[in-house]
N, C-alpha and C positions, 0 to 999 in steps of 0.2 A: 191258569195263573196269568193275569192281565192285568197293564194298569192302561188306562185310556186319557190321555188330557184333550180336554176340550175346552170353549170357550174364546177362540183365538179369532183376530177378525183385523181388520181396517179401523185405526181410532186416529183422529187428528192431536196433534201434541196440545199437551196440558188436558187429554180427554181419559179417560176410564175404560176398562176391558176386568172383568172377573173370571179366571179359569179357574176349571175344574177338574179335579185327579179322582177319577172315579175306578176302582178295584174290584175285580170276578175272577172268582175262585179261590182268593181269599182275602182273613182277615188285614185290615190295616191295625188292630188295636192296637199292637206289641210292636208296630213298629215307627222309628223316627221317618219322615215321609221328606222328601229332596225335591225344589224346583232349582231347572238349569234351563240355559239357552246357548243356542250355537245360531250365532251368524254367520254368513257367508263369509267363506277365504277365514273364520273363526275359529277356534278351541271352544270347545262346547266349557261355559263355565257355569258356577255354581251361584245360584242368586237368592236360595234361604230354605231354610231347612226350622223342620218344627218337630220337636220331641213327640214320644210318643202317647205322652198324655197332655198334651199340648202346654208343658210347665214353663218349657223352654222355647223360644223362638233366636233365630239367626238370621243376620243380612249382611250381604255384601254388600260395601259402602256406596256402589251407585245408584243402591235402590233403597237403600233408608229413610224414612221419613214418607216414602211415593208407595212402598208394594208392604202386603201384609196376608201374611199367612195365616190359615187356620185350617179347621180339620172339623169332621163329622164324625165321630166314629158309627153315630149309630147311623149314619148313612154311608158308609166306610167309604167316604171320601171326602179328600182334603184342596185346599180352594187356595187360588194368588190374587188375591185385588190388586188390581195395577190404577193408581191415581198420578193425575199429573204426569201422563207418559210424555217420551221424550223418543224425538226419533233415535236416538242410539239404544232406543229398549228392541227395536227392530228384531225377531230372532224367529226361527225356531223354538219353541217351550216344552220343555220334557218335564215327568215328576218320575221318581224312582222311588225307592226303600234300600233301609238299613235299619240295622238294631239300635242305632242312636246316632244324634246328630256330631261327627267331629269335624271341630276346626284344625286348620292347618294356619301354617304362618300369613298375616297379612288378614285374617280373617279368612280363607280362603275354605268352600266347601267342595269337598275335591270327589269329582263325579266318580274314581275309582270306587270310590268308598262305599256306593250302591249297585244295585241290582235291582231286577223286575221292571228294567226299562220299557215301557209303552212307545206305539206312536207319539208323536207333537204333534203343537197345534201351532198356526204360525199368526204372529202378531207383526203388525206392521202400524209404527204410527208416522205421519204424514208430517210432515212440518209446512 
C-alpha cells in the first residue's frame, strides 16, 4: 500500500509543473485523495483536496485560480497542475487519502485527517 507523488522539478515563477499521485496496492476509487506541502522551518499544510468521484474539488486560498486537481481512477492516480507558480509554492509535495474531503476553519485541509502518506516530490520555483 503505496502512494508515490512525482512530477516535481525546477520551474521559473509564472511557469507550470503537473504532479502525479500515483497508487500500488490499492484502490483510489472510494477514496477523497489530499495534496499538501511542507516547506522548510514549515507546518506541512493542506493545498486541495478532490472527492472521491471527483464531484467535489477544494483549495486553499493561495492556490486558487493557479493549482487544479483531478484524478484518474482508471489510472488510479490523481494529478496537481500547478500554473503560474510563484516562489512561495517552493515545498515539499505530498498526496495522501481519506474517506472524504473535510474542511476545517478558514478553509483549512488539515493533513490529520489522512493517511497512506507517500514520499514527496519537491518543487521549487525560481523568481
Amino acid at each position: 500500500v503505496q502512494l508515490q507523488a512525482s512530477g516535481g522539478g525546477l520551474v521559473q515563477a509564472g511557469g507550470s509543473l503537473r504532479l502525479s499521485c500515483a497508487a500500488s496496492g490499492f484502490t483510489l476509487d472510494y477514496l477523497a485523495i489530499g495534496w499538501f506541502r511542507q516547506a522548510p522551518g514549515k507546518e506541512r499544510e493542506g493545498v486541495s483536496c478532490i472527492s472521491s468521484n471527483s464531484g467535489n474539488t477544494y483549495y486553499v486560498d493561495s492556490v486558487k485560480g493557479r493549482f487544479t486537481i483531478s484524478r484518474d481512477n482508471a489510472k488510479n492516480t490523481a494529478y496537481l497542475q500547478m500554473n503560474s507558480a510563484k516562489p512561495e509554492d517552493t515545498a515539499v509535495y505530498y498526496c495522501a487519502t481519506a474517506r472524504y474531503c473535510r474542511l476545517w476553519g478558514g478553509g483549512r485541509i488539515r493533513p490529520a485527517d489522512f493517511g497512506s502518506w507517500g514520499q514527496g516530490t519537491q518543487v521549487t520555483v525560481s523568481s
